[in-house]
C-alpha positions in Angstrom: -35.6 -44.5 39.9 -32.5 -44.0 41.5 -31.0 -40.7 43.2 -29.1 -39.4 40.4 -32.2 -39.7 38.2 -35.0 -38.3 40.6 -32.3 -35.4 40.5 -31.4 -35.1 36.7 -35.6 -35.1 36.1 -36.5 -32.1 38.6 -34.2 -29.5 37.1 -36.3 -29.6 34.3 -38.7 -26.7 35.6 -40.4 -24.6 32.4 -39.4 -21.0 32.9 -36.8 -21.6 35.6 -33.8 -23.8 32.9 -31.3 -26.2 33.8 -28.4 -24.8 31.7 -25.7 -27.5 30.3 -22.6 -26.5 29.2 -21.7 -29.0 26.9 -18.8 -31.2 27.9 -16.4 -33.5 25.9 -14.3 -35.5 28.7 -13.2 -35.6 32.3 -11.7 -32.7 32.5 -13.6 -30.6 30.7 -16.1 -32.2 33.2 -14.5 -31.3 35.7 -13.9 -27.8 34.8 -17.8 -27.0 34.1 -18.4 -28.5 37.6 -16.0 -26.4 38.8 -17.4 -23.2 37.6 -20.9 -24.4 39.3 -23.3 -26.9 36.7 -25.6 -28.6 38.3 -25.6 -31.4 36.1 -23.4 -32.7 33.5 -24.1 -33.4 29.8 -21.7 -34.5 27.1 -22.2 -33.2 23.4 -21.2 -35.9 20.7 -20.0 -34.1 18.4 -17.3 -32.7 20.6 -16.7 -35.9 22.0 -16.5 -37.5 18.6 -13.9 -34.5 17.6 -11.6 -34.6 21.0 -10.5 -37.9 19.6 -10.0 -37.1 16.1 -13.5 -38.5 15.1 -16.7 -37.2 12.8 -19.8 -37.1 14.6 -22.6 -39.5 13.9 -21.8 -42.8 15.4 -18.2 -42.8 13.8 -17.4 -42.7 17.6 -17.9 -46.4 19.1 -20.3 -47.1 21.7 -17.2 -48.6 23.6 -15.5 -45.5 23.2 -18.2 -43.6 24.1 -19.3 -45.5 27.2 -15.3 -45.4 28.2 -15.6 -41.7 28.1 -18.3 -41.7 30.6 -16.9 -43.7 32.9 -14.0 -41.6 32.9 -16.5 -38.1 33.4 -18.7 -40.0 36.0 -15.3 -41.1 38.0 -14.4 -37.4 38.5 -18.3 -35.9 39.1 -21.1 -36.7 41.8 -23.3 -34.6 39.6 -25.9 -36.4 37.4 -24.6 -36.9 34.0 -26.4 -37.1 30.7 -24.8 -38.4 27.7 -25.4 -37.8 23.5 -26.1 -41.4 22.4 -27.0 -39.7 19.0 -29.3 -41.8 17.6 -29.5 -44.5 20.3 -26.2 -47.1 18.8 -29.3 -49.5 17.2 -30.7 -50.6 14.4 -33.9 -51.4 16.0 -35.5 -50.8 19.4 -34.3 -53.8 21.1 -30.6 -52.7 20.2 -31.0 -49.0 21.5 -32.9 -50.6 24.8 -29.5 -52.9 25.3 -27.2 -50.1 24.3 -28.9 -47.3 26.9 -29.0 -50.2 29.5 -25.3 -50.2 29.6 -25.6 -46.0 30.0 -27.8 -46.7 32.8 -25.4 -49.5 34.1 -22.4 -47.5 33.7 -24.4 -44.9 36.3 -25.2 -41.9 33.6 -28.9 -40.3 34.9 -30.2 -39.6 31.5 -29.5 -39.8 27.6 -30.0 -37.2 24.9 -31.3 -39.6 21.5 -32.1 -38.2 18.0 -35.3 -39.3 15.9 -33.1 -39.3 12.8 -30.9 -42.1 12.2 -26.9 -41.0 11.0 -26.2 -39.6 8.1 -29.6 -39.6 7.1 -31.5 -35.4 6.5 -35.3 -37.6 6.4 -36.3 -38.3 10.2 -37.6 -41.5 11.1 -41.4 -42.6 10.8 -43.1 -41.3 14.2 -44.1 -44.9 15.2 -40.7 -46.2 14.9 -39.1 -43.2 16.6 -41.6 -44.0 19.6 -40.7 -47.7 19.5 -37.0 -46.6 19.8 -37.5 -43.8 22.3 -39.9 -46.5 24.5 -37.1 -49.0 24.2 -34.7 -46.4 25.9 -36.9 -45.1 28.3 -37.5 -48.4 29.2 -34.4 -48.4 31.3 -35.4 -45.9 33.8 -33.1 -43.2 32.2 -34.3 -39.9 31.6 -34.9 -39.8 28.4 -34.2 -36.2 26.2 -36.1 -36.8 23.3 -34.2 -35.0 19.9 -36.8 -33.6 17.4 -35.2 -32.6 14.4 -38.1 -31.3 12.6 -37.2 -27.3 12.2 -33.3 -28.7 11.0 -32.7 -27.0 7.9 -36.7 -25.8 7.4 -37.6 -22.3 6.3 -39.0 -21.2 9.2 -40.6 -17.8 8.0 -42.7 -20.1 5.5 -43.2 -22.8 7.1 -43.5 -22.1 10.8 -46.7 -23.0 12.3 -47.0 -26.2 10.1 -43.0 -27.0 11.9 -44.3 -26.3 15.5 -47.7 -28.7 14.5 -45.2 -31.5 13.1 -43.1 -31.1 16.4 -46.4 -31.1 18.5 -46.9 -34.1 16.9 -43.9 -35.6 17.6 -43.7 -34.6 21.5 -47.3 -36.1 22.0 -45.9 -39.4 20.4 -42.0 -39.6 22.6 -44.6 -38.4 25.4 -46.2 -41.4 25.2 -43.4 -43.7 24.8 -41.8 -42.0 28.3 -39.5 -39.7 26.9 -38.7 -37.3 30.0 -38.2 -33.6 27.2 -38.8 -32.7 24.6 -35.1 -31.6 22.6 -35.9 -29.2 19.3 -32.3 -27.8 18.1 -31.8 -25.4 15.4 -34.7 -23.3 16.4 -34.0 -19.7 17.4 -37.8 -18.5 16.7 -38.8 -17.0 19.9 -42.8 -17.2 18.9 -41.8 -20.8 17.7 -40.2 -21.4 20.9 -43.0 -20.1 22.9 -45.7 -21.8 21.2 -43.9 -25.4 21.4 -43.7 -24.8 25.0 -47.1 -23.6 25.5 -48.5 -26.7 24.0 -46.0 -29.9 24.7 -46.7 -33.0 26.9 -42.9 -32.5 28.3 -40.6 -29.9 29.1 -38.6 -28.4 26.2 -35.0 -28.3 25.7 -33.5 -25.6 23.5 -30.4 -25.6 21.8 -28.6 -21.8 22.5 -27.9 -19.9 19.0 -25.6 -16.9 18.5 -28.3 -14.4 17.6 -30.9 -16.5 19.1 -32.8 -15.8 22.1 -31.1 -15.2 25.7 -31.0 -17.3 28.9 -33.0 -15.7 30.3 -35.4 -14.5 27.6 -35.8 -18.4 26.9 -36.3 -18.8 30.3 -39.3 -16.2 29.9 -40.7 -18.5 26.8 -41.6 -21.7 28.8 -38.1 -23.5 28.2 -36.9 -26.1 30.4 -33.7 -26.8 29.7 -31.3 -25.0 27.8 -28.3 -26.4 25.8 -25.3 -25.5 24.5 -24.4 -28.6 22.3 -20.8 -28.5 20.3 -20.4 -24.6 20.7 -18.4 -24.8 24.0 -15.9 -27.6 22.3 -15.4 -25.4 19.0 -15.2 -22.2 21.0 -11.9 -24.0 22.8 -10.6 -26.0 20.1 -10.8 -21.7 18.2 -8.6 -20.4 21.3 -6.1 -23.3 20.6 -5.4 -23.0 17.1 -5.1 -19.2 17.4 -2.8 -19.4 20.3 -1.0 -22.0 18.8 -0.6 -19.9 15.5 0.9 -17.1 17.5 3.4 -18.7 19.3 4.5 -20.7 16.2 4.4 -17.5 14.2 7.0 -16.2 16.9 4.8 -14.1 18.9 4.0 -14.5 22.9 0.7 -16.6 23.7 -2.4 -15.1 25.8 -1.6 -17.4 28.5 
């Protein structure tokens, strides 16, 4: 396991978070370095959008690995990059497609258990032969559950945490490194789901969600903050832009 790795995998402490602020290039890199991360993660769909592309694989895996060497040229922090849902149609093609992550010098991946553009996630089996396949490398793998993604959560939510129990024991076992369950902002949810998995749990921040630090206080690992940080900037730019072509004086 190399340095970056050894790194990347202990500031994943339950209760104590690693906080990413999503990235998109180098010098958006850069700047979140700047400002005091201690690691780096790129989120695809702003990485996918900074170039004019849809998320969901429409961005290359050349492009993508591109990108990353450019953000790992202007860091020494460990850097974790989106690989969606692992650029593969089977296990073999996500192992050779994380290798070149790994080769490229990236300490970990994030990787979905839902292939792109499809809502139905993939059988449990052949989302651990995928996940084993990229764990394989030696990267830490972040392990994407996307069981609570569009689920009624007031009906359904001990039956969702089970299901993604289920799911953590299975990427456990294949060497996933965490456990990744977006579009949860359930604090009992939350709380159980760490109480119970095999691996430390990533969360996905949500506007009227829990806090930092109140996820902090549920168990959580590792705390996200996915294409927020991209749309929250590409906002500022379009509404500056609209005032000074609308003939008033920018912010800036």
């Amino acid at each position: 396991m190399s340095d970056k790795i050894a790194r990347f995998k202990a500031l994943h402490v339950p209760g104590d978070p690693l906080i990413l602020v999503n990235i998109w290039d180098a010098g958006s890199a850069k700047a979140v370095g700047a400002a005091g991360a201690k690691a780096i993660a790129t989120g695809s769909y702003g990485v996918a959008g900074a170039q004019g592309r849809n998320d969901g694989e429409d961005f290359p895996l050349e492009d993508a690995l591109e990108n990353l060497a450019r953000i790992l040229s202007v860091t020494d922090l460990p850097v974790t990059i989106d690989m969606e849902s692992g650029y593969g149609a089977d296990p073999t093609a996500v192992g050779a497609s994380v290798d070149r992550a790994r080769a490229a010098g990236a300490a970990g991946i994030n990787m979905e258990d839902r292939l792109p553009g499809q809502t139905v996630l993939l059988a449990i089996a052949e989302a651990q032969a995928r996940y084993r396949a990229a764990a394989d490398t030696g990267l830490f793998v972040n392990a994407r559950c996307d069981v609570f993604r569009g689920a009624d959560i007031v009906r359904d939510g001990e039956a969702l945490v089970a299901a993604t129990l289920e799911r953590a024991r299975a990427y456990a076992d294949a060497g996933a490194g965490s456990l990744f369950v977006p579009f949860l902002l359930d604090p009992k949810c939350i709380g159980a789901i760490c109480d119970a998995s095999p691996l430390p749990v990533n969360i996905l921040r949500g506007k009227g969600g829990p806090t930092h630090k109140e996820l902090a206080s549920l168990g959580v690992a590792r705390i996200s903050h996915g294409h927020q940080p991209w749309a929250a900037a590409m906002a500022w730019l379009t509404a500056q832009a609209g005032q000074v072509l609308g003939g008033e004086e920018p912010d800036y």
